[in-house]
C-alpha positions in Angstrom: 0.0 0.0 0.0 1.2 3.5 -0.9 2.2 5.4 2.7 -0.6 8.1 4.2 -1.5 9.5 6.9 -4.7 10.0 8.9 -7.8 12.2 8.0 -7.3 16.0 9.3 -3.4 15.7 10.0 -0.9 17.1 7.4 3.0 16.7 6.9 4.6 20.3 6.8 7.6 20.5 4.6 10.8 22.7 5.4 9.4 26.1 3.9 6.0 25.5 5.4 7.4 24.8 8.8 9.9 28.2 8.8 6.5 29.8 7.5 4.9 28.8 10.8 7.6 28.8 12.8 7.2 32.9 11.6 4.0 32.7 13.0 4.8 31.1 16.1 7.8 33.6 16.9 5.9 36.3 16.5 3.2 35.3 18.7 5.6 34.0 21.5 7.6 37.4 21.2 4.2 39.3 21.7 3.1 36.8 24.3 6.7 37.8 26.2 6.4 41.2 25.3 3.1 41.4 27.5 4.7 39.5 30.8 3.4 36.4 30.2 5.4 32.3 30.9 5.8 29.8 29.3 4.2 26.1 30.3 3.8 22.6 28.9 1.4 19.7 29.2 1.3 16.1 28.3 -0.4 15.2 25.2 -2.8 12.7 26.8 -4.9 14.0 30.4 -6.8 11.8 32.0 -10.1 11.3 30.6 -11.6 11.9 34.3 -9.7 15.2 33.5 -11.1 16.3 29.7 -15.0 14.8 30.0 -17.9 17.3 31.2 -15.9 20.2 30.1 -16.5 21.3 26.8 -20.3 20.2 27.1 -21.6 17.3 25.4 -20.6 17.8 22.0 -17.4 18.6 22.9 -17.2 15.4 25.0 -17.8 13.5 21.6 -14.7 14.9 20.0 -12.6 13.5 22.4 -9.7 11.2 21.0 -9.6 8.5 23.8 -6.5 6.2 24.1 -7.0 2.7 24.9 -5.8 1.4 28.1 -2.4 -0.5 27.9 -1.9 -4.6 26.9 -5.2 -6.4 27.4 -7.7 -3.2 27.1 -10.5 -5.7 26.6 -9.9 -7.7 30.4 -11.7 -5.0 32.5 -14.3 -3.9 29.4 -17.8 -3.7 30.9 -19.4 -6.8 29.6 -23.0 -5.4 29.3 -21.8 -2.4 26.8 -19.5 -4.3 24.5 -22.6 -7.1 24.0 -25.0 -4.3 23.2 -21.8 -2.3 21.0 -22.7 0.5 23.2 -19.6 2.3 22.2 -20.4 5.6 24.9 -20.9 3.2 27.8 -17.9 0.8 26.7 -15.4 3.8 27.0 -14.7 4.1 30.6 -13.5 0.8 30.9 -11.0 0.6 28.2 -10.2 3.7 27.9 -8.2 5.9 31.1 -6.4 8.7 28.9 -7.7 10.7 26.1 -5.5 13.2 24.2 -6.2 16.8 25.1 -9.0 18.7 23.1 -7.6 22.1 24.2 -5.1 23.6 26.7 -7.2 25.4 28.6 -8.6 22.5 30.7 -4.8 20.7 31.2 -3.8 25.0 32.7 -6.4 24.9 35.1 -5.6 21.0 36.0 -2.0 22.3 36.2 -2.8 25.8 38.3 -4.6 23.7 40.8 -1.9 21.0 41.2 1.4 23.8 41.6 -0.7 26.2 43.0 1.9 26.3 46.0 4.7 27.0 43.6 3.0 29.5 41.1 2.5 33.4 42.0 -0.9 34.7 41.3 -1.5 36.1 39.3 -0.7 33.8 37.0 0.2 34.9 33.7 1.1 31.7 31.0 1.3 31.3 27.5 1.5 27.7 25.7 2.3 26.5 22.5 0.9 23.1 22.3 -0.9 20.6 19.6 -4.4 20.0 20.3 -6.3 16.8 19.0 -10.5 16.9 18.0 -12.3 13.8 16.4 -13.9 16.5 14.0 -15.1 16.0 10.7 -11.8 17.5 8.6 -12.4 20.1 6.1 -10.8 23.5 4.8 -9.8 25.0 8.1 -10.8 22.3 10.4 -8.1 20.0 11.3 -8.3 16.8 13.9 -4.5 17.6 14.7 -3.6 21.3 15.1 -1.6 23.3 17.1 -2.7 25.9 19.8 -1.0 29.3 21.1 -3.0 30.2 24.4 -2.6 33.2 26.8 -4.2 33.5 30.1 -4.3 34.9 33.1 -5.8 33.1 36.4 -6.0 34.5 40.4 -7.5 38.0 39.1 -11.2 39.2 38.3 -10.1 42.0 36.8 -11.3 43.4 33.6 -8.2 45.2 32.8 -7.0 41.6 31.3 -10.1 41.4 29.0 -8.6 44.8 27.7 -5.2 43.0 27.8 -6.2 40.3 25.8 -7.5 42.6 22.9 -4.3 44.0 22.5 -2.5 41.1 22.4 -4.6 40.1 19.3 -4.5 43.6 18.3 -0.6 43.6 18.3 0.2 39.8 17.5 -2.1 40.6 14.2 -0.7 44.0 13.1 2.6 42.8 13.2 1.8 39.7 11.0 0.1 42.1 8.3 -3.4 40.5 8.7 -6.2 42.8 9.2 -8.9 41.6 11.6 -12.2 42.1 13.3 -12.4 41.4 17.2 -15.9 40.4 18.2 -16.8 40.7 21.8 -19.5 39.7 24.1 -20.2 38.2 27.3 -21.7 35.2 28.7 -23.7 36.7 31.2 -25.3 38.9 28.2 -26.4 35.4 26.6 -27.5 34.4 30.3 -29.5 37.6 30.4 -31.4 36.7 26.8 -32.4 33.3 27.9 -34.0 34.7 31.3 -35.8 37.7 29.2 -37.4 35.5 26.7 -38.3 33.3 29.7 -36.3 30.0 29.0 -33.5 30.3 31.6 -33.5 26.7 31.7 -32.8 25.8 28.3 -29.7 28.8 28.8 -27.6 25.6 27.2 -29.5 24.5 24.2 -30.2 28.3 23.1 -26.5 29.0 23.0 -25.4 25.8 21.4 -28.0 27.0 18.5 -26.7 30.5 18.2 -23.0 29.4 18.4 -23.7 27.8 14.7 -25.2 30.8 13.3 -22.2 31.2 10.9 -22.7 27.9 9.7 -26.7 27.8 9.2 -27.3 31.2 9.3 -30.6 32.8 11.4 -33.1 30.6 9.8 -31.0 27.2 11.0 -30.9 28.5 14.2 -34.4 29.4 14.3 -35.1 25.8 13.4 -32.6 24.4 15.8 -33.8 26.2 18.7 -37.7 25.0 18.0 -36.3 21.2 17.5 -34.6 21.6 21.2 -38.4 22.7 22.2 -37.9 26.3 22.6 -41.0 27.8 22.0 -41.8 30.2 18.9 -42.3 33.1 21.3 -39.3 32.4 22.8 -37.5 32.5 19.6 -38.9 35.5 18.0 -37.7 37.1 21.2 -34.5 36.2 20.8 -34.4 36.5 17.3 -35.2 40.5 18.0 -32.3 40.8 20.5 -29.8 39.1 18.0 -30.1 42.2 16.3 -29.1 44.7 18.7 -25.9 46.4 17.9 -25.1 49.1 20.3 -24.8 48.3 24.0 -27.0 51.2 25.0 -29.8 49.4 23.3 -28.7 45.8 24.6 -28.7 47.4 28.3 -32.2 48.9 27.8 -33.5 45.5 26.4 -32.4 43.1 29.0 -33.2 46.1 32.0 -35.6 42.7 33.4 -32.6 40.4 33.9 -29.9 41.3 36.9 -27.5 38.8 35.0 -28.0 40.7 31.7 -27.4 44.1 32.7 -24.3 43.3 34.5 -22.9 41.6 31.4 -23.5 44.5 29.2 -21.6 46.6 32.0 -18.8 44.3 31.9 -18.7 45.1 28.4 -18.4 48.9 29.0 -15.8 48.4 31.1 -13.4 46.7 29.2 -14.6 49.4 26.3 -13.1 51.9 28.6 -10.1 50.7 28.8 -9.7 50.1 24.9 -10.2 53.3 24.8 -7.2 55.0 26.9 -4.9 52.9 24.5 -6.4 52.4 20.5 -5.7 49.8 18.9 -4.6 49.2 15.1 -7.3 46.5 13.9 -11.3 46.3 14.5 -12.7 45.6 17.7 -16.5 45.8 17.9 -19.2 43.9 20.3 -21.1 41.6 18.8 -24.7 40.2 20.8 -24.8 36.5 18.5 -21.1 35.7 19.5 -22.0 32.3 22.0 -18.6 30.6 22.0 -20.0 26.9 22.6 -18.0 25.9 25.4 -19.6 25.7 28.5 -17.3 26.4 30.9 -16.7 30.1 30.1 -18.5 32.2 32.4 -18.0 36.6 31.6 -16.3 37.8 28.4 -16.0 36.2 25.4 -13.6 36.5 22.0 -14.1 35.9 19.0 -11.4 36.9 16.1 -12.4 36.7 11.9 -9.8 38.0 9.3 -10.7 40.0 6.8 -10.8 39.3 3.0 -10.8 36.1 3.7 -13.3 32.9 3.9 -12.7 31.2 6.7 -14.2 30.8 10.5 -12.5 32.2 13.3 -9.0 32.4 13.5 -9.0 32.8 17.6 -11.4 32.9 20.3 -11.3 32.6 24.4 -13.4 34.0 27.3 -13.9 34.4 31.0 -14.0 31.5 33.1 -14.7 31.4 36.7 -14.9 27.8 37.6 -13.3 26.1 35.8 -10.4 25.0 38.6 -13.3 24.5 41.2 -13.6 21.5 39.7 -10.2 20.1 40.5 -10.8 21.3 43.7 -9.5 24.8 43.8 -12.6 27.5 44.4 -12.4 31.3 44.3 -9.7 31.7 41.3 -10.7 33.2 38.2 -9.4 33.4 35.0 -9.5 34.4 31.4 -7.3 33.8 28.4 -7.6 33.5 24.1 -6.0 30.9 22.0 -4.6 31.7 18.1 -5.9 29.1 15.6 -2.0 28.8 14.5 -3.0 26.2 11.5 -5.7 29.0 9.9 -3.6 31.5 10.4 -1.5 29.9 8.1 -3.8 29.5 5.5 -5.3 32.6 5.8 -2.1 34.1 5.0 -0.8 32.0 2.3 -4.1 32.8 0.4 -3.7 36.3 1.1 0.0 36.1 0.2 1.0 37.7 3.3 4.2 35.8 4.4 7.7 37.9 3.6 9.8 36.4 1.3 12.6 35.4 4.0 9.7 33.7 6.2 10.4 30.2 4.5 14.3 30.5 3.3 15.6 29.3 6.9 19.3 29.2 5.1 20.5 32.9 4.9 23.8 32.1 3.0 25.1 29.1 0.8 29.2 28.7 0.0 30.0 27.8 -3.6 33.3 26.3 -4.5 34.7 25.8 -8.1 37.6 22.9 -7.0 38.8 20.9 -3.9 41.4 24.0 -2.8 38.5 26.7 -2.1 36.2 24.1 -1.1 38.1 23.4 2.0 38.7 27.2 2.0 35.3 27.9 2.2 34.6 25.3 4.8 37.1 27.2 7.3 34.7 30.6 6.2 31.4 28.5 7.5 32.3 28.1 10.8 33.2 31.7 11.5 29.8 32.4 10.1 28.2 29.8 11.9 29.9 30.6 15.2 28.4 34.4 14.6 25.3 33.1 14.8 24.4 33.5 10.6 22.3 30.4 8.8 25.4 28.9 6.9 25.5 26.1 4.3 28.3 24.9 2.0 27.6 22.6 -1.0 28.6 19.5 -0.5 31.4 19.1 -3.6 33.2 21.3 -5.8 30.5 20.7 -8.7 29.6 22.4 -11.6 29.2 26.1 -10.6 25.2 25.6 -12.6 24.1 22.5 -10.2 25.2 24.6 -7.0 23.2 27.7 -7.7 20.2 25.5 -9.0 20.9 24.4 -5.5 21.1 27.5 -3.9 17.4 28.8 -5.6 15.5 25.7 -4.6 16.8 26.2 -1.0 15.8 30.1 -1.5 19.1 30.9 0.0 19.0 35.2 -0.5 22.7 34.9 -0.6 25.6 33.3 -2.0 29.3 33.6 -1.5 31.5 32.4 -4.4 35.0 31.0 -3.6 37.6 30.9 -6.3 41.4 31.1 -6.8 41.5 34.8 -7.0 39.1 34.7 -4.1 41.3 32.8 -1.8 44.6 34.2 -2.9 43.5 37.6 -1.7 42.2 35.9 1.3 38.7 37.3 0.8 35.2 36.3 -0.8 32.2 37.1 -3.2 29.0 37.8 -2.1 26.2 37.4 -4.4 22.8 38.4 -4.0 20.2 36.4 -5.2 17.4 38.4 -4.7 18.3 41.9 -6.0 19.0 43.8 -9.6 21.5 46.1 -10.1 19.1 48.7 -8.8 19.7 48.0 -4.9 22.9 48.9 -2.5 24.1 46.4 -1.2 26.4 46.9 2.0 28.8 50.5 1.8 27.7 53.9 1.8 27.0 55.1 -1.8 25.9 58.7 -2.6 22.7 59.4 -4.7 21.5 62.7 -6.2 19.7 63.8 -8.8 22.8 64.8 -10.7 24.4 61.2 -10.3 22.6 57.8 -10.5 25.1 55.1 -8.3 24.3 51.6 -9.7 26.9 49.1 -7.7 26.9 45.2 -9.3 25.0 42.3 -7.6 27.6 40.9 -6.1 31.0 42.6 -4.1 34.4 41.5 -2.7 34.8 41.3 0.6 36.8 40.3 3.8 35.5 37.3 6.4 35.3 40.3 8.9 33.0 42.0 6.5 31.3 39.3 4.7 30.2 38.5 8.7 29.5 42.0 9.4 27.0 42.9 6.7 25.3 39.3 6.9 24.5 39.8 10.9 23.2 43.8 9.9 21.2 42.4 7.4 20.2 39.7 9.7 19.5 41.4 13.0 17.7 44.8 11.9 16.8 43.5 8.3 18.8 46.6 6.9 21.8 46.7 4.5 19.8 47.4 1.1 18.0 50.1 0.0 16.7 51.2 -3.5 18.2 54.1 -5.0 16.5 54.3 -8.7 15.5 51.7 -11.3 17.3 52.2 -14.8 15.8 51.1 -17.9 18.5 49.3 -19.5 18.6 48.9 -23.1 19.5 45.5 -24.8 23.2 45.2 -25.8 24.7 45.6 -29.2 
């Protein structure tokens, strides 16, 4: 059989994996940047851990992992006669892979609670695994970058959180909206529309409204035996778009009102400090999970079809149930893998955001190939992405070489190279039209076009590679030249 892999998992090739390594980098910095630590997790929890969580469709995503050797010797009997696969579970099955990182923090918070300082500001890179139905965007392997924040009530780190999708997004050149809204506000619909009791069913319903759109939901919420009054008062509230007019609507429900003033508050605080991409509240935002209990995040790019690309929310209880009452917390995850698609369609990666290699050493014979080799490890030692060709080949194979690794530079070594003790740089990237390295004047009276490639010593071969490297400077354009066709 021709190798494969599983439904919803991917391979990622060198380029793809610099590319999200690009994404991942610039998350972490931001996630630093904002005083937050880092934290890891196993991949597998206990299942006693991950179940009752996520509510029960989230429960049915669950990957669970089979109990070790005989998995069938303690298997309730009963269930595996009547191939009741939910009942079986539980007894062949102790560990599950985790669905999110959320639930593994707060399991982790309540067990080093002694050691951690509160508040407790993490961030965690981590895959994720979800028995979901693969398709564009949806992936039953994917990875996760979370932030949150536990021991703190505060709704200065709702305002926090904004930012940090604010900033993580600017810097990757992908504009956004942020959609906020707030459990309680969802809380404070059911109760107005009189079905406080079926709080769960009615947010399930609205959380697909992207999917089905109003009419689906509409239908969905009479299946679950809401009652048409009780959806055509919903339905009216859905499309409320101000808060003023939210807090005036819900003035009956206690739980309502102080959601919508939750919302104000963390409004206020956007507002000291403005932010680069859209933020705006949004009254159908539901965020499915159950165990979110205030705010709630929703982030959708723009010019682009796909769902969300991040979401989070308030939660309140969510370590009470390992035992640890009283601590809140709140926190957002980055969808890292639609991220990347997002900005492959939209063509937003730079160019050097897949090369990985930043120079390549060409030799023409066995002499300057062991000259060139001595170069590499001054270059390596300095901290530059260094590479030498393997053998003295035809110069034509080793820059075929050098283009399919995307290597922006190249440093030829010759005879006259090494007898001067010194080396060519080429660029691969850039006409005659650019500088590269030097100072070179430019006027209006005098047009300075240098060649694409220039002589120079180890020291400043090194030099120019770690300017270029470390503040992305070195080149600038100075005029383009219409060149006529030789004689």
């Amino acid at each position: 059989m021709p190798p494969s892999i599983p439904k919803g998992t991917r391979d990622f090739t060198p380029e793809q994996v610099n590319r999200r390594n690009y994404i991942f980098d610039t998350i972490r910095k931001v996630f630093v940047a904002f005083g937050y630590q880092p934290i890891e997790t196993p991949a597998m929890e206990n299942l006693s851990t991950l179940t009752g969580k996520y509510g029960d469709e989230g429960d049915k995503l669950l990957f669970k992992v089979l109990n070790n050797g005989d998995f069938l010797e303690k298997a309730d009997e009963a269930a595996l006669a009547a191939r009741d696969s939910y009942r079986l579970a539980p007894s062949i099955a102790k560990r599950g892979l985790r669905y999110d990182l959320t639930v593994p923090f707060a399991r982790f918070v309540v067990m080093y609670q002694h050691e951690i300082s509160f508040p407790f500001k993490r961030y965690q890179i981590q895959p994720v695994w979800r028995a979901d139905r693969p398709q564009k965007g949806r992936y039953q392997e994917f990875y996760q970058c979370d932030v949150d924040v536990v021991g703190s009530d505060s709704l200065y780190y709702e305002a926090e959180l904004v930012q940090i999708y604010d900033s993580v997004f600017h810097k990757l050149g992908l504009p956004v909206v942020i959609k906020l809204n707030n459990r309680k506000v969802l809380s404070g619909i059911a109760e107005v529309a009189g079905i406080a009791d079926r709080f769960v069913e009615m947010t399930v319903a609205i959380d697909k409204l992207d999917k089905i759109g109003i009419e689906g939901v509409r239908n969905e919420m009479l299946e679950r035996g809401i009652s048409t009054e009780a959806v055509a008062a919903i339905e009216d509230i859905l499309r409320i778009t101000t808060l003023d007019a939210l807090k005036s609507r819900l003035a009956a429900s206690e739980t309502g009102v102080k959601g919508v003033e939750e919302l104000e508050t963390v409004f206020d605080y956007l507002s000291l400090a403005p932010v680069h991409n859209e933020v705006r509240f949004d009254v159908t935002l539901a965020r499915g999970l159950s165990y979110y209990t205030g705010c709630i995040f929703e982030v959708a790019a723009k010019g682009a079809q796909m769902g969300s690309i991040g979401g989070g929310g308030r939660y309140d209880n969510l370590t009470g149930v390992f035992g640890l009452t009283g601590v809140s917390g709140v926190g957002v995850s980055f969808g890292a893998e639609r991220i990347y698609d997002v900005m492959l369609e939209l063509g937003l990666f730079p160019d050097d955001a897949a090369a990985g290699l930043q120079v390549l050493f060409v030799a023409f014979d066995e002499a300057t190939h062991r000259y060139a080799f001595q170069a590499l490890s001054r270059l390596r030692a300095a901290g530059i992405n260094a590479d030498l060709y393997p053998k003295p080949v035809k110069l034509a194979k080793q820059m075929e070489y050098a283009n399919k690794r995307k290597a922006p530079y190249v440093v030829l070594v010759g005879g006259e190279e090494m007898a001067q003790g010194k080396y060519t740089l080429k660029d691969m990237r850039l006409g005659d039209i650019r500088l590269m390295g030097g100072s070179f004047q430019d006027s209006k009276d005098e047009i300075v076009i240098p060649p694409k490639q220039r002589l120079l010593t180890l020291e400043e071969l090194v030099s120019l590679l770690i300017e270029e490297s470390n503040e992305a400077v070195g080149f600038r354009i100075v005029k383009t030249v219409k060149r006529e066709p030789p004689n």
